[in-house]
C-alpha positions as CSV (number, residue, x, y, z in Angstrom):
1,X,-2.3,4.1,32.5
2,X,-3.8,4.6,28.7
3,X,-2.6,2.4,26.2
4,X,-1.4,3.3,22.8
5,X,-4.3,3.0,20.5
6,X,-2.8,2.9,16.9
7,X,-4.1,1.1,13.9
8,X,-3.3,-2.3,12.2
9,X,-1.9,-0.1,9.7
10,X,-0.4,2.4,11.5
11,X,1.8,0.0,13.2
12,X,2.3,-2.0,10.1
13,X,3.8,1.2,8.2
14,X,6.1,1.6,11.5
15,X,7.6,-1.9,11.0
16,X,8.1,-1.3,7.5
17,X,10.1,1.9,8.0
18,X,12.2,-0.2,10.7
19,X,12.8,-2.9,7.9
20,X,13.4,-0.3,5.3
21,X,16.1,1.4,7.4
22,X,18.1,-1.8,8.3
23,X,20.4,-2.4,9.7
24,X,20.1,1.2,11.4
25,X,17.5,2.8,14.0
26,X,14.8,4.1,12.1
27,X,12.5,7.3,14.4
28,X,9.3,8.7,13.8
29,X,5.8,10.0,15.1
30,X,2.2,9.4,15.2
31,X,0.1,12.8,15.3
32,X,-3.4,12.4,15.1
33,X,-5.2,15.0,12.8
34,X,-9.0,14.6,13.7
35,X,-9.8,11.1,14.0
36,X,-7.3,9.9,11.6
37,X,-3.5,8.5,12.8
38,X,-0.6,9.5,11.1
39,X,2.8,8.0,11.1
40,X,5.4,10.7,9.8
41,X,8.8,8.9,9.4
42,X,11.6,11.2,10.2
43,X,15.0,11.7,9.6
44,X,17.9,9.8,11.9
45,X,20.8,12.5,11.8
46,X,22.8,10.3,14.5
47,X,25.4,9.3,11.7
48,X,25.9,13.1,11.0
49,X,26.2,13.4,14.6
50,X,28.8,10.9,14.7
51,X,30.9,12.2,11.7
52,X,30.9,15.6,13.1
53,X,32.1,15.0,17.0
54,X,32.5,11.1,17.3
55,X,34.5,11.8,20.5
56,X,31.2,13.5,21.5
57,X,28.8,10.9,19.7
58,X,30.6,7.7,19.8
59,X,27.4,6.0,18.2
60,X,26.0,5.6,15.0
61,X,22.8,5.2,13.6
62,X,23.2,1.4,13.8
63,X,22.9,1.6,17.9
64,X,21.2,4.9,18.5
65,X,19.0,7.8,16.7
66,X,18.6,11.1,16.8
67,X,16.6,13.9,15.6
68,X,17.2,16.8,13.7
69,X,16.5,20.8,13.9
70,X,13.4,21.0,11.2
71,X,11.8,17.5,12.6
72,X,11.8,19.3,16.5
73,X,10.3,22.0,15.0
74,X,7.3,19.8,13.5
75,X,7.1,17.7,16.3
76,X,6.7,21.0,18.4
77,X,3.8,22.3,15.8
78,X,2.4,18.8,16.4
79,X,2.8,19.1,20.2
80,X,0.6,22.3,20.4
81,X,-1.8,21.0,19.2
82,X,-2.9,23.0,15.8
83,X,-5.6,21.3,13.8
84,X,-3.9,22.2,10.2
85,X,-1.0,20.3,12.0
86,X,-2.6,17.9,14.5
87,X,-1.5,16.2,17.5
88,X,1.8,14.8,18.9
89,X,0.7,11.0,19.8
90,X,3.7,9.1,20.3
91,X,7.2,9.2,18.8
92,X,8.7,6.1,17.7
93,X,12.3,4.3,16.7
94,X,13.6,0.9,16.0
95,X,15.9,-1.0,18.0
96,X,18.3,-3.1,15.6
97,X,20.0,-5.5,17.5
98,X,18.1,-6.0,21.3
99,X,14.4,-6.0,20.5
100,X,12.1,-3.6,21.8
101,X,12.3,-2.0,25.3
102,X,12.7,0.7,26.9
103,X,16.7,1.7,27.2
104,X,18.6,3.8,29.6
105,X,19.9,5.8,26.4
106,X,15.8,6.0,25.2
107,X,14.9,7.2,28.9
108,X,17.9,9.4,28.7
109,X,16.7,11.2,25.1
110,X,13.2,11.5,26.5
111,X,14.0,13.7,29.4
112,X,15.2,17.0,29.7
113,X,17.4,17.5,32.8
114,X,14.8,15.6,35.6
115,X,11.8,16.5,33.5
116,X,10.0,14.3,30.6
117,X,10.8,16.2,27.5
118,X,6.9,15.6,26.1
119,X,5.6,14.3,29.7
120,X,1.5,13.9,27.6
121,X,3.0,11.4,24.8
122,X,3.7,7.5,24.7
123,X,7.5,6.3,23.4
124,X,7.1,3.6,21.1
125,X,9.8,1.2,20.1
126,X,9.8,-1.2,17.4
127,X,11.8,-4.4,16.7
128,X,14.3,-4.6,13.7
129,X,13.2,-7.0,10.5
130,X,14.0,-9.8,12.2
131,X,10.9,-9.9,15.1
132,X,8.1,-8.1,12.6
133,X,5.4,-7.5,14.9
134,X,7.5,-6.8,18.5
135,X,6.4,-3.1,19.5
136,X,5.9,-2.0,22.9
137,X,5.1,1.5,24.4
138,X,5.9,3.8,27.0
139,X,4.3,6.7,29.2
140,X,5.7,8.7,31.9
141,X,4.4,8.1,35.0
142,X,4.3,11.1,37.6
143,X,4.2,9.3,40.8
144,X,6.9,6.7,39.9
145,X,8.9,9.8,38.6
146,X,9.9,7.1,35.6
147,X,8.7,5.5,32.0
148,X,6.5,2.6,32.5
149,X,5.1,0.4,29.7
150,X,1.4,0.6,28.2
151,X,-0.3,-1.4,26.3
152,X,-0.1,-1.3,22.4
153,X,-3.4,-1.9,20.7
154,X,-3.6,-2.0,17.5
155,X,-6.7,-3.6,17.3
């Protein structure tokens, strides 16, 4: 399965949004316009969420993230693919408390009913402050019908 080819400092400005958004989940993505990797940070609107229904969104941004409305729409401009735009990578968050890996809750927001929600991208999850440098990644794989981690290389 491909690894996740991202730069030194592509990774690095990852890790430094996790920090800066301590001690809740930070969330990105990495589009890559020509040959160049971006990391856009975007906005975490699970506390919103929470205020709003917490019967329906018992979690806050501390333990979960979430995106909003206008960053879907970007990551869906990303995701086809336009070159004034450029193209959906990987999308990213922090985990705060447990390290990085692959949750139930992060498999759960990456499908859509049985279906990967963006089955051609990697999942990337960061470490909190307190490991700088943990990040591991995640692909779907068709013929395990499940996420299974890739490589990180940031080499």
């Amino acid at each position: 399965m491909q690894p996740l080819r991202i730069g030194r400092e592509v990774l690095d400005a990852v890790l430094a949004h996790a920090r800066e958004t301590h001690p809740e989940e930070c969330c990105g993505a990495l589009v890559r316009k020509a040959v160049t990797l971006e990391s856009w940070r975007l906005q975490n609107v699970q506390n919103e969420l929470h205020r709003r229904d917490p019967a329906g969104n018992p979690r806050t941004a501390v333990t979960a993230y979430a995106l909003g409305v206008a960053d879907v729409e970007r990551l869906d401009a990303a995701r086809a693919g336009d070159p004034a735009v450029g193209t959906l990578e990987a999308i990213y968050h922090s985990h705060t408390k447990v390290g990085a890996y692959f949750s139930g809750e992060d498999r759960a927001r990456a499908m859509f009913g049985d279906e990967p929600l963006y089955p051609e991208i990697a999942w990337l999850v960061v470490s909190d402050s307190r490991e700088t440098g943990e990040a591991r990644a995640f692909r779907w794989d068709d013929e395990r019908r499940d996420f299974v981690e890739v490589a990180v290389d940031a080499g």
